[in-house]
RODO-2510 file (C-alpha; in nm, 4 decimals, decimal comma):
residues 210
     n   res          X          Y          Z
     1     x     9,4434    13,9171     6,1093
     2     x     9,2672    13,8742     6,4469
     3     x     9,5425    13,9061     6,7527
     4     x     9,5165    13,5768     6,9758
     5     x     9,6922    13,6797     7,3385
     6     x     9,8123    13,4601     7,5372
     7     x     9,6319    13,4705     7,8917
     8     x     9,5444    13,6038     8,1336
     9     x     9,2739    13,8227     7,9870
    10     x     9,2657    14,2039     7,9588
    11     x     8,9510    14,2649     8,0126
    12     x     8,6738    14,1317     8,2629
    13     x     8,5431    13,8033     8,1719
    14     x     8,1647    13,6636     8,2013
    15     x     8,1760    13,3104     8,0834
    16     x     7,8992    13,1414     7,9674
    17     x     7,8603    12,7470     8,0471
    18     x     7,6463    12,4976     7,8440
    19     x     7,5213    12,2030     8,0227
    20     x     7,5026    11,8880     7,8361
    21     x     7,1935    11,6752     7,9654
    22     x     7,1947    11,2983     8,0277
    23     x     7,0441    11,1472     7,6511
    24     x     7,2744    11,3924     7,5093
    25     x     7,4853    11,1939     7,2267
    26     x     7,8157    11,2272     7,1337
    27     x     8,0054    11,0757     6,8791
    28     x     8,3802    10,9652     6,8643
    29     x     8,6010    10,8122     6,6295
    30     x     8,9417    10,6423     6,7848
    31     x     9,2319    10,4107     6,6694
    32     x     9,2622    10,1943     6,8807
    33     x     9,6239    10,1119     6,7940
    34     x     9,7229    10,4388     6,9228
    35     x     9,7686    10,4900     7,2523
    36     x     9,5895    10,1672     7,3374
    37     x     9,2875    10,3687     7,2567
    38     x     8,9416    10,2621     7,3611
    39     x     8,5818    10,4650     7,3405
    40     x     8,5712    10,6073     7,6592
    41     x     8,9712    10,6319     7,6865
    42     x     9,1257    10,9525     7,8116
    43     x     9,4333    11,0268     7,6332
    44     x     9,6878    11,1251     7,9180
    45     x     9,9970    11,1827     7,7014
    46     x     9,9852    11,5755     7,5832
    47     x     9,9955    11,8029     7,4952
    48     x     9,9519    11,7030     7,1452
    49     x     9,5903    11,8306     7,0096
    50     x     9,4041    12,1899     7,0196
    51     x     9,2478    12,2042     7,3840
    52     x     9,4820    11,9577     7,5351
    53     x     9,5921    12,0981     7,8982
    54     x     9,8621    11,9010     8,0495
    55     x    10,1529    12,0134     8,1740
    56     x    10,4226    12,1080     7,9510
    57     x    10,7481    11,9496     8,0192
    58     x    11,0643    12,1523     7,9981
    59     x    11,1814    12,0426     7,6590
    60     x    10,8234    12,1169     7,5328
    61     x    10,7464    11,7797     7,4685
    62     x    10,4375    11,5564     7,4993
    63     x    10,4933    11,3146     7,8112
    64     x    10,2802    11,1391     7,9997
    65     x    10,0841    11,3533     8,2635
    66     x     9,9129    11,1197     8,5212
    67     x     9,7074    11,4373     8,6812
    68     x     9,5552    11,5289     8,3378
    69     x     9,3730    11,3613     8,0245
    70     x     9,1788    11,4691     7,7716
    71     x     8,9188    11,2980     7,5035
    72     x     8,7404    11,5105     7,2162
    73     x     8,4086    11,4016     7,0485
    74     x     8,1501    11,6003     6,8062
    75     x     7,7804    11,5362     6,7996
    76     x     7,8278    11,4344     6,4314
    77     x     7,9705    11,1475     6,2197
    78     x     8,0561    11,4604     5,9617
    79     x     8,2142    11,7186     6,2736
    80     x     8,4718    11,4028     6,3681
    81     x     8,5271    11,3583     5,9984
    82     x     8,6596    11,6433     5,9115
    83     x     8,8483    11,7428     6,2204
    84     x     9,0232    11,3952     6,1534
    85     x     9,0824    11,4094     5,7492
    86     x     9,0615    11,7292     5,6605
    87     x     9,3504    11,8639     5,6730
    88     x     9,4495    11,5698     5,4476
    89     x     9,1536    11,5893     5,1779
    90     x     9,1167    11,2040     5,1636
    91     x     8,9228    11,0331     5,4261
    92     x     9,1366    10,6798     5,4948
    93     x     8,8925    10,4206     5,6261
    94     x     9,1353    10,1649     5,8173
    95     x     9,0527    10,0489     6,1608
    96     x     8,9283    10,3265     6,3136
    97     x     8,6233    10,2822     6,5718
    98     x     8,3311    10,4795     6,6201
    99     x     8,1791    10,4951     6,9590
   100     x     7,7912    10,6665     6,9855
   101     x     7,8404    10,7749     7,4191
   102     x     7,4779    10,8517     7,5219
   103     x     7,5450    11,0288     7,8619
   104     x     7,3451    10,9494     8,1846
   105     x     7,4799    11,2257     8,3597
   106     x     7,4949    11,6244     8,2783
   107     x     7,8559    11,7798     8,1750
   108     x     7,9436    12,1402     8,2304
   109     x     8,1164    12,3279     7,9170
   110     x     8,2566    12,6190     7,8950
   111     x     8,1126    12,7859     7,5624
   112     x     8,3963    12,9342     7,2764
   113     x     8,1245    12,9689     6,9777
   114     x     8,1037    13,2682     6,8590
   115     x     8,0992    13,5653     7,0429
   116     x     8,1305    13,3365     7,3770
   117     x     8,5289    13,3085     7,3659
   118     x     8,5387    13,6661     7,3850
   119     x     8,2877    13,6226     7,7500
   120     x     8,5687    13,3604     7,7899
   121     x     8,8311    13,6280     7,7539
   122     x     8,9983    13,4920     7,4304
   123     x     8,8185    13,5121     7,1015
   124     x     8,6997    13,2713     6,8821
   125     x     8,9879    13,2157     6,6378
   126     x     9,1687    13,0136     6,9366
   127     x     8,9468    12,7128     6,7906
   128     x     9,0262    12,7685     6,4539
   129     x     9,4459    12,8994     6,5030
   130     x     9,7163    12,6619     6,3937
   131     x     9,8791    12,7592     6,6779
   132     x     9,8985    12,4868     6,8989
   133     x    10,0435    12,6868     7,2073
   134     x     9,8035    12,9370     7,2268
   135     x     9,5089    12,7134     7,2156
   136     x     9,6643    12,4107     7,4681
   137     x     9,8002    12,7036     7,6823
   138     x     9,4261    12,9175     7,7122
   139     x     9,3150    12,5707     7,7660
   140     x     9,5170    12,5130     8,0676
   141     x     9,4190    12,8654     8,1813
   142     x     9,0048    12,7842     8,1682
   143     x     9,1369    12,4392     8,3521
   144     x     9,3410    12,6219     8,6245
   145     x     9,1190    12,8890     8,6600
   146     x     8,8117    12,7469     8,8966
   147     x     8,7286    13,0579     9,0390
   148     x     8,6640    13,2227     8,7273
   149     x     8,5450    12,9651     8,5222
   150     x     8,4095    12,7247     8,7715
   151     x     8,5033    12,3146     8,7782
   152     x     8,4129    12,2968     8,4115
   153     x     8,4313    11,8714     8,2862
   154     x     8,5616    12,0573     7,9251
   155     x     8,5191    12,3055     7,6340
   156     x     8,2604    12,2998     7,3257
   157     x     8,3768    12,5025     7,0449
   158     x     8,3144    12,5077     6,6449
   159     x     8,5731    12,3090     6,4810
   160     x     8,8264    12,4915     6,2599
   161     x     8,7206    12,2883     5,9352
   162     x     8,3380    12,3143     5,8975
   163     x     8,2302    12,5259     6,2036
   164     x     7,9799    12,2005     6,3458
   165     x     8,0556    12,1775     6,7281
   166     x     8,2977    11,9844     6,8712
   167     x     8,3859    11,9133     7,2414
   168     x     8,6921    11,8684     7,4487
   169     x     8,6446    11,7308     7,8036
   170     x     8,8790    11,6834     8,0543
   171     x     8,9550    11,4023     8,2893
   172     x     8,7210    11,6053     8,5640
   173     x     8,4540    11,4049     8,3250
   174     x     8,5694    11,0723     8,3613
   175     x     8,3451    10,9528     8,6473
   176     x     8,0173    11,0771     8,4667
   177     x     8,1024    10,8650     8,1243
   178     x     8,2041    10,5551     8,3041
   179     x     7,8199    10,5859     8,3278
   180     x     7,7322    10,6345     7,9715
   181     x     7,5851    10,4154     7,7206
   182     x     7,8393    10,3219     7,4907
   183     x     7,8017    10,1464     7,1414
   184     x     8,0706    10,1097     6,8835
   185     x     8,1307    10,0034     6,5339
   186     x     8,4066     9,9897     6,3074
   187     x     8,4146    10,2798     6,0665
   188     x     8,4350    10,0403     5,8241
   189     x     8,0779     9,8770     5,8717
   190     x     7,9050     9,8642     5,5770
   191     x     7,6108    10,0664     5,7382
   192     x     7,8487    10,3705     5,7286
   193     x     7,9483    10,3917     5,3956
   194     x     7,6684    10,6167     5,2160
   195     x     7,7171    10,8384     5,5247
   196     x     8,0783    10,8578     5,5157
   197     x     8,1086    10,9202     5,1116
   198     x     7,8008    11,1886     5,1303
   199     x     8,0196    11,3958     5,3537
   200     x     8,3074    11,3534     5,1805
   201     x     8,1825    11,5077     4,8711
   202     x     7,9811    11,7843     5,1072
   203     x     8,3477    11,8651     5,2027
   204     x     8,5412    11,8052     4,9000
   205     x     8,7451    11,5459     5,0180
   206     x     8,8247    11,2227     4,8739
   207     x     8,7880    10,8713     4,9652
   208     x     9,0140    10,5799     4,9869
   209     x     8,9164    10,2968     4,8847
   210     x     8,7918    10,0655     5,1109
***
């Protein structure tokens, strides 16, 4: 069983940063009854998912952070999928959204695939651990950390279901996708169903009838 530690590192880091450039398209799925979701919406209540880095409140619960928000998004319909259903093994079509964000401007990410989140000073099974501390709390570390890991917008990372990348960017990245190109459509859509049943059965999950 590989040891996760809880940061600071023990050893000398040399992080390695991947710069998304502007045409660079990510894709997001949202409900937009949660949290009054929308596609370019920053959550700011946390910390609730993986690489979420607000502050934690003394009873350890999520609150509300105004200083901090978070979004996550995949460059795949099938990366979002999965991360979304498949810890369930049915993928529930209801009225989910899925936003296509074609940036216009370049985001910096600090890189955890592979052998990268040990450059990072962690190692790789904080993406994959369900451990929800450890990951939100190394998160908060790369956040805090500037002068070791620079003003990063967020984190790319292999998702923990199907190893397809998967991003995390904080609300440093807000002004640069207010300036993105934004199209959504209902999950729904008829346009999406071959899609969305061709990865389910690449990933052994189940549909629900829709």
């Amino acid at each position: 069983m590989v040891t996760i530690r809880l940061p600071p590192p023990t050893r000398n880091v040399s992080p390695v940063v991947t710069i998304l450039p502007p045409k660079t398209k990510l894709i997001r799925i949202y409900d937009p009854t949660k949290y009054s979701a929308k596609a370019l919406s920053f959550r700011s209540i946390g910390p609730i998912s993986r690489f979420d880095h607000h502050k934690t409140s003394p009873d350890l619960k999520p609150q509300l952070d105004p200083e901090r928000s978070i979004i996550y998004g995949a460059f795949t319909l099938s990366s979002c999928l999965v991360e979304i259903f498949g810890d369930f093994d049915i993928i529930e079509v209801k009225q989910q959204q899925v936003a296509s964000i074609e940036l216009t401007k370049s985001l910096t990410l600090l890189d955890l695939r592979g052998n990268n989140a040990m450059k990072a000073g962690t190692v790789s099974a904080i993406s994959k651990t369900a451990n929800r501390n450890l990951s939100q709390t190394w998160s908060r570390y790369f956040y805090e950390q500037s002068s070791l890991y620079g003003e990063i917008d967020g984190l790319i990372y292999s998702n923990a279901h199907n190893d397809e990348d998967a991003v995390a960017l904080y609300q440093r990245a807000i002004t640069k996708l207010t300036l993105a190109k934004v199209q959504t459509m209902s999950l729904n859509h008829p346009a999406l169903r071959s899609a969305i049943f061709q990865i389910a059965q690449n990933h052994s999950l189940l549909v629900s009838p829709y």
